[in-house]
C-alpha positions as MATLAB code, in Angstrom:
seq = 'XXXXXXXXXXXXXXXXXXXXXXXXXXXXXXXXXXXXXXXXXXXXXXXXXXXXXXXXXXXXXXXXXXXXXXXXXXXXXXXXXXXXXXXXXXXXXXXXXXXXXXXXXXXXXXXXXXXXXXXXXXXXXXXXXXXXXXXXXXXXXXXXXXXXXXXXXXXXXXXXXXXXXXXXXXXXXXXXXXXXXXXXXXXXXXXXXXXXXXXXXXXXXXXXXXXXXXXXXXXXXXXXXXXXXXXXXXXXXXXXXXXXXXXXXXXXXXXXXXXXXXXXXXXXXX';
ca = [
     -16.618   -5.872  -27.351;
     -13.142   -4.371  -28.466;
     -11.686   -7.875  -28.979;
     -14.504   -9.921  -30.151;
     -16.668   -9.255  -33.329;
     -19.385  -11.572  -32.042;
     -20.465   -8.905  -29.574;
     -20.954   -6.100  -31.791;
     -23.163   -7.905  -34.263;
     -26.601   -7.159  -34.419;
     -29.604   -9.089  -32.880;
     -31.447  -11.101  -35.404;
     -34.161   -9.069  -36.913;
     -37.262  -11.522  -35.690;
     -36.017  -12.105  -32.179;
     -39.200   -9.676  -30.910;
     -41.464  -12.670  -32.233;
     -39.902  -15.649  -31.577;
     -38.743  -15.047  -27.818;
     -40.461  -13.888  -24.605;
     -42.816  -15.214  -22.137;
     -46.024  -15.413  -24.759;
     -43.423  -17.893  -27.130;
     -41.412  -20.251  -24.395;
     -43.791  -23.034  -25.534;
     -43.828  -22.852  -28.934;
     -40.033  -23.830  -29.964;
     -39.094  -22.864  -33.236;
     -36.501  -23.140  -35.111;
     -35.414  -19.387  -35.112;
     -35.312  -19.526  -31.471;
     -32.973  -22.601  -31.005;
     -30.758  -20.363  -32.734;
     -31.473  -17.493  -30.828;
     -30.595  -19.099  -27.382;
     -27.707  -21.049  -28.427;
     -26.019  -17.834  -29.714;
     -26.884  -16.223  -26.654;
     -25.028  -19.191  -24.475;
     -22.535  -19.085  -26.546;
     -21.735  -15.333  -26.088;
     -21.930  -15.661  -22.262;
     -19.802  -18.340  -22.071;
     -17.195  -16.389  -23.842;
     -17.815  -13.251  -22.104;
     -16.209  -15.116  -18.735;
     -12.872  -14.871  -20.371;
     -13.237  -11.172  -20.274;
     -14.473  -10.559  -16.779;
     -11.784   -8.904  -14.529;
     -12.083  -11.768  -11.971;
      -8.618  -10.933  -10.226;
      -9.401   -7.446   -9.517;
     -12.623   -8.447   -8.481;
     -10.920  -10.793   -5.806;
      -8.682   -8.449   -5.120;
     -11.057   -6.354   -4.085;
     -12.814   -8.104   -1.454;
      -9.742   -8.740   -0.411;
      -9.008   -5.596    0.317;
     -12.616   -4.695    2.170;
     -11.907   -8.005    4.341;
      -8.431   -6.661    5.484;
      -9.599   -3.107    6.468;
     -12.909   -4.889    8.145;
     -10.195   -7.694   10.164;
      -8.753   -7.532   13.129;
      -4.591   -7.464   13.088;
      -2.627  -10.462   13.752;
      -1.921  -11.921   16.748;
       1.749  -12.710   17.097;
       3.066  -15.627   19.341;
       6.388  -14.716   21.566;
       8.624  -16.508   18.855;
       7.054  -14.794   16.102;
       8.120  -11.494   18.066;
      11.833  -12.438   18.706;
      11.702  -13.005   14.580;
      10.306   -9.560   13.785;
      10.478   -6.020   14.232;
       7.612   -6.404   17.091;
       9.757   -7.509   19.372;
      13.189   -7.128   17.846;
      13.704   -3.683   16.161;
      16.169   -1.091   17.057;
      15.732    0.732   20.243;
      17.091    3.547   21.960;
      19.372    3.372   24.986;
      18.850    6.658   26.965;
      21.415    5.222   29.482;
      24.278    4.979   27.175;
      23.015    7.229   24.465;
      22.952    5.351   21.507;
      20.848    2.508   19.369;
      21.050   -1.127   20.167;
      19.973   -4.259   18.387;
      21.274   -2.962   15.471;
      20.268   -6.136   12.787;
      21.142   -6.733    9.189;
      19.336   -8.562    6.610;
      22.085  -10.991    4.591;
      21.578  -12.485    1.364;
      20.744  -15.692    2.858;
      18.276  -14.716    5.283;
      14.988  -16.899    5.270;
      12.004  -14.468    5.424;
       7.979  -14.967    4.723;
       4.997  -13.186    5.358;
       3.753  -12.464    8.703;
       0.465  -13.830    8.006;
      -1.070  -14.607    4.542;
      -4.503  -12.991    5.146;
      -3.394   -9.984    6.640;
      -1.414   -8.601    2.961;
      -2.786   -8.103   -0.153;
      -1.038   -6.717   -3.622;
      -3.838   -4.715   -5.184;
      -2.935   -2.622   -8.004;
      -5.517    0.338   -9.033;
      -5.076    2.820  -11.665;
      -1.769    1.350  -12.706;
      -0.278    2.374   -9.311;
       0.698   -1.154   -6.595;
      -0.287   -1.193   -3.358;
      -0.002   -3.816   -0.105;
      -2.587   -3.389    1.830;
      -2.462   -4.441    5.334;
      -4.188   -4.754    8.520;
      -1.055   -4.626   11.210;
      -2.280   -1.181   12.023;
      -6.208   -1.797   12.405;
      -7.809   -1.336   15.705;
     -10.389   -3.331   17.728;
     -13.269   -1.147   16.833;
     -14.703   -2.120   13.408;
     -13.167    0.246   10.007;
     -11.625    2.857   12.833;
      -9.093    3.923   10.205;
      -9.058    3.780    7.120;
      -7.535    1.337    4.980;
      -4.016    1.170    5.691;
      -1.641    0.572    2.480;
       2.009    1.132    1.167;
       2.326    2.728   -2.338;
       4.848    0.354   -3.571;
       7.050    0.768   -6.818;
       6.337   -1.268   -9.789;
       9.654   -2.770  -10.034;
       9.527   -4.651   -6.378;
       6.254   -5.845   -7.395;
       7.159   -9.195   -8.349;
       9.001   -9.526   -4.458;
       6.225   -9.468   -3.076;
       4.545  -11.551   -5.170;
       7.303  -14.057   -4.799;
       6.666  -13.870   -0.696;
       2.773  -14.279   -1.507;
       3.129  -17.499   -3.862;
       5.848  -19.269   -1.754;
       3.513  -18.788    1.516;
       3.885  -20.247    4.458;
       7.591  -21.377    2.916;
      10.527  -19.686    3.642;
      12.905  -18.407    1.085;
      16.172  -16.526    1.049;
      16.419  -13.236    0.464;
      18.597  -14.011   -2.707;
      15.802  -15.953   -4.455;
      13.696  -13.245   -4.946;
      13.011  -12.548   -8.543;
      14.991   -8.629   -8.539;
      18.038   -7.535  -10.595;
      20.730   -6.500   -7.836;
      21.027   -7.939   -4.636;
      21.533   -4.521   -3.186;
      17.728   -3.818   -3.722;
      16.491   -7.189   -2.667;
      18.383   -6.655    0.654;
      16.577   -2.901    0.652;
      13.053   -4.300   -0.116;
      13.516   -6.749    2.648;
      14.665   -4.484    5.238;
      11.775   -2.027    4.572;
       9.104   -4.825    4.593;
      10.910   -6.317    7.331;
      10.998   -2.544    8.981;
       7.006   -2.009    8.162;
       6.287   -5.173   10.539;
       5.166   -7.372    7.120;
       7.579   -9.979    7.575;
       9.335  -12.406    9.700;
      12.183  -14.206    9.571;
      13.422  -18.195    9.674;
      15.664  -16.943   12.805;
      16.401  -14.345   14.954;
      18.171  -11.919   13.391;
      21.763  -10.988   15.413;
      22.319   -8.000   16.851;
      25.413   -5.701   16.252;
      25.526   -3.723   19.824;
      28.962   -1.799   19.076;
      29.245    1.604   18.680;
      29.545    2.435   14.802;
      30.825    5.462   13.202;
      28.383    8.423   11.608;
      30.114    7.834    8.178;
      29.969    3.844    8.447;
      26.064    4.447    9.057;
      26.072    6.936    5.851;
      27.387    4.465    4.012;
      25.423    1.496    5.277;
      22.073    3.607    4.495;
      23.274    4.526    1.503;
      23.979    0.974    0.524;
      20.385   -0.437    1.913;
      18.490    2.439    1.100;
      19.662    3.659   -1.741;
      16.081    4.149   -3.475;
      12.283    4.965   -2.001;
      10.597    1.779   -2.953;
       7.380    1.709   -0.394;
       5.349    5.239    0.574;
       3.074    5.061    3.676;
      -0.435    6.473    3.440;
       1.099    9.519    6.145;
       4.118   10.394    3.700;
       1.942   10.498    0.264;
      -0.700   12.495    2.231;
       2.009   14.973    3.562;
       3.454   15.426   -0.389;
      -0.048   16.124   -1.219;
       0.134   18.828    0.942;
       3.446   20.187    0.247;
       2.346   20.510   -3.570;
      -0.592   21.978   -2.504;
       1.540   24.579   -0.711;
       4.306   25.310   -3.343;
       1.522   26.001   -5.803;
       0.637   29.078   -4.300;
      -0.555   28.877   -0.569;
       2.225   29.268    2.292;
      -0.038   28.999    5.369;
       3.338   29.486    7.794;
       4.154   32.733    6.022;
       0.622   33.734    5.882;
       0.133   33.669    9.501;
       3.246   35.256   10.192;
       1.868   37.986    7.663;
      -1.450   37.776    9.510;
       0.257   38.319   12.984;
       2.846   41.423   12.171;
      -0.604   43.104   10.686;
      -1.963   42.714   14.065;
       1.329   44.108   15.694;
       1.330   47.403   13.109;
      -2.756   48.138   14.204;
      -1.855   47.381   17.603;
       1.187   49.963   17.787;
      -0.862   52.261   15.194;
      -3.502   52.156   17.934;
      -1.739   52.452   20.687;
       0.339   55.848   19.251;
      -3.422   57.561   18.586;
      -4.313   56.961   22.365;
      -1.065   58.413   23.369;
      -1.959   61.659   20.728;
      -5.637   62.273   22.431;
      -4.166   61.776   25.893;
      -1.262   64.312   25.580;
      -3.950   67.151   23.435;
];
């Protein structure tokens, strides 16, 4: 109604006795006009209808109602599901240590298991990697994801089932297009054209400092966990400590304790 005059007009002023039940069989003239202008206006009125977000929607119900994929042993060796970093208690340090290169081929996992939804100007993939076997256990399961990786994952949606390099995608630096892949790549979302290769020697703590501040040099995706744990650490710095209440609560307890204890020791001695 903002954009289009035609829908704030005024209904003509003898509609009430040319239309209705008692006048379908008596066509006039007045009410030719009538229902053409009224098929006209709903025709245009598609154009307006948020059909995307409406898709997107369902979309979103189907993945939190699905079950999660079911990976085959080669889709494993290609993803973090079978081929993440793991910890060597034996020798005491990580192995399969794997980097994502410019020309990596990656795609989706699946294409019905993701969806980009974005709601109240905030993106979000949701996902159903983490859903269980009993129907809507959990709740929905989504990344927050920035605005500016947006069109990534888009990219990885569109080009479905292809593969594409992790150069192609449509981001300014290659530094963040390597860090957007790793952390979808990390998140389980994303598999790759080949196994990735493992670096098993031993590297420095400053060489790893480096490396993560290369890779991960900004927070582009927020679990549902993480945002709900900020929640609650705002909630906290804005007036409510409940560690250093407690620990108020408990040396109260001590004080009446001793205080009690000191007045029994004052009847028993009188």
């Amino acid at each position: 109604m903002q954009e289009n005059l035609e829908f704030r007009k005024g209904l003509p002023i003898d509609y009430l006795i040319n239309n209705g039940v008692a006048f379908e069989d008596n066509e006039t003239e007045n009410q030719k006009k009538f229902r053409n202008k009224t098929s006209m206006l709903v025709k245009e009125l598609v154009q307006y209808l948020p059909i995307d977000a409406a898709v997107d929607q369902m979309a979103k119900e189907f993945i939190h109602q699905s079950l999660p994929p079911c990976f085959t042993e080669d889709e494993k060796s290609r993803s973090i599901h079978n081929h993440g970093e793991k910890w060597n208690s034996k020798k005491n340090r990580v192995e399969n240590i794997s980097e994502i290169e410019p020309d990596t081929s990656i795609k989706l996992i699946r294409r019905n298991c993701i969806r980009l939804v974005v709601e109240e100007n905030s993106c979000f993939v949701y996902h159903n990697l983490d859903n269980t076997k009993i129907w809507c256990e959990k709740e929905a399961q989504y990344l927050e994801v920035d605005s500016e990786v947006a069109p990534a994952i888009e990219h990885l949606i569109i080009f479905y089932p292809k593969y594409v390099t992790v150069e192609e995608l449509p981001l300014d630096s290659i530094e963040e297009k390597i860090s957007v892949v790793q952390c979808l790549y990390d998140k389980g979302l994303i598999v790759t054209g080949e196994p990735l290769q493992c670096d098993h020697e031993e590297t420095s703590e400053n060489e790893s400092e480096e490396e993560n501040e290369i890779s991960f040099s900004k927070n582009y995706f927020q679990d549902e966990e993480t945002i709900n744990e900020e929640e609650e650490s705002e909630v906290n710095e804005n007036g409510f400590n409940s560690e250093e209440y407690d620990q108020d609560a408990e040396n109260e307890d001590q004080t009446n304790n001793e205080s009690y204890q000191d007045s029994e020791d004052s009847q028993d001695s009188q």
